[in-house]
Structures are given as structure tokens and as C-alpha cells.
N, C-alpha and C positions, 0 to 999 in steps of 0.2 A: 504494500500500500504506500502512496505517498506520504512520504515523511516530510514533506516542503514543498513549499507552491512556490514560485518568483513570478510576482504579476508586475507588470510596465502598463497604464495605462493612460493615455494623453490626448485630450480634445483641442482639437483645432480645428476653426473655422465652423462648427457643429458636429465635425464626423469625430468619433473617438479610436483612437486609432491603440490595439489591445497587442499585447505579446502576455503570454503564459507560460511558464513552464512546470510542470508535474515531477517530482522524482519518483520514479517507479520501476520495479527491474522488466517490467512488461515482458515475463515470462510465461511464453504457452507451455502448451505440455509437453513439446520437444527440446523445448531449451532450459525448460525445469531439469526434463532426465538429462542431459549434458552437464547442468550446475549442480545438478544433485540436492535441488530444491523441489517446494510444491511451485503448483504453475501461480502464478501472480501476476495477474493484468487487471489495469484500468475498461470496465467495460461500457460505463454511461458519464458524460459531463454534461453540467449545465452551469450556463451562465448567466448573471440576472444583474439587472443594476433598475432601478428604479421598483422593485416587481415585475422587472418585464425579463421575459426571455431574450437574452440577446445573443447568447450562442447554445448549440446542442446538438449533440455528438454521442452516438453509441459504435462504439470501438470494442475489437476484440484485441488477441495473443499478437497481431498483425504488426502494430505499434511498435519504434524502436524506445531502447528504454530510455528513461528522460525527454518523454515527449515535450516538443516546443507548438505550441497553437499563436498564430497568429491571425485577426480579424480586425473589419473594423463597421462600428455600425454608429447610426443616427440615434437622438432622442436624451441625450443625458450631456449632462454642464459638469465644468469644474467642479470639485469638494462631493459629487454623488460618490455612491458605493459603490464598487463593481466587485458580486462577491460568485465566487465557484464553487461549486457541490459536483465531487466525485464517486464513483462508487467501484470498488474491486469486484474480482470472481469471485468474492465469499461473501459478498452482501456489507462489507463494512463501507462506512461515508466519511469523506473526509472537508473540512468547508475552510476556505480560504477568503480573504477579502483587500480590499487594497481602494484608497479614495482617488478618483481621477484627478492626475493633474490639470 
């Protein structure tokens, strides 16, 4: 599961322009058996800044590990929240958040 989010988030001009990164060893169940681990991957994000959805992704074992997302969308100013909610192959969630510059 990730153990660290790194969120960059910056409006300009109205678009907000997002970089993410998750630490995660986004291990299926072949590179578990190589690591000698259980499998571990990121399989749903979402992201939300005002109440609104503004990113959302269901991913599998596919992922390299320490995924980077980047996006950018309309509707949120300086000083909002832009917060992430992840969830693993074992059902745990993990929430990160970060105020737009």
C-alpha cells in the first residue's frame, strides 16, 4: 500500500494543473512470486477537490511501481483542497490531500 502520496498542485489562469505520485511496489502476482512477496497493487483512485470528482482511475498489477499521474482540470481556485483516496488489492484506503497553489 502506499506509504506516501507527493501531490504538486497549481492553478493558472482557471485550469489546475495536478502531478501525483503514489509509493506503491504495484506488484501483481508474477512479480510478487519473483520478490517473494504477496501481490500489492493500487486498484481504484479518486480524486476530488471541491466535492467534485476530478480524477478517477481503476488500475490493476499493470502499473509501474511508484506511479506518477498527471492531469489537469477546471472549477477550483487557489487555497481549495485537492484530496486523493486510494484503495489496494486487499480493500485497505489510503487519503492524501494537498491545498492548490
Amino acid at each position: 500500500m502506499a506509504k506516501d502520496m507527493k501531490i504538486k498542485a497549481k492553478e493558472k489562469n482557471g485550469v489546475v494543473n495536478v502531478k501525483v505520485m503514489f509509493t506503491s511496489l504495484m506488484a501483481d502476482a508474477e512479480e510478487a512470486e519473483k520478490k517473494k512477496i504477496k501481490p500489492e497493487f493500487i486498484t481504484y483512485i479518486v480524486g476530488k477537490s471541491n466535492d467534485k470528482v476530478v480524477f478517477e482511475a481503476t488500475t490493476s498489477g499493470f502499473m509501474s511501481e511508484n506511479p506518477l499521474m498527471k492531469f489537469s482540470f477546471t472549477g477550483a481556485k487557489k487555497g481549495d483542497e485537492l484530496e486523493f483516496t486510494i484503495t489496494d488489492n486487499h480493500g485497505k484506503t489510503e487519503t492524501g490531500s494537498k491545498k492548490i497553489k
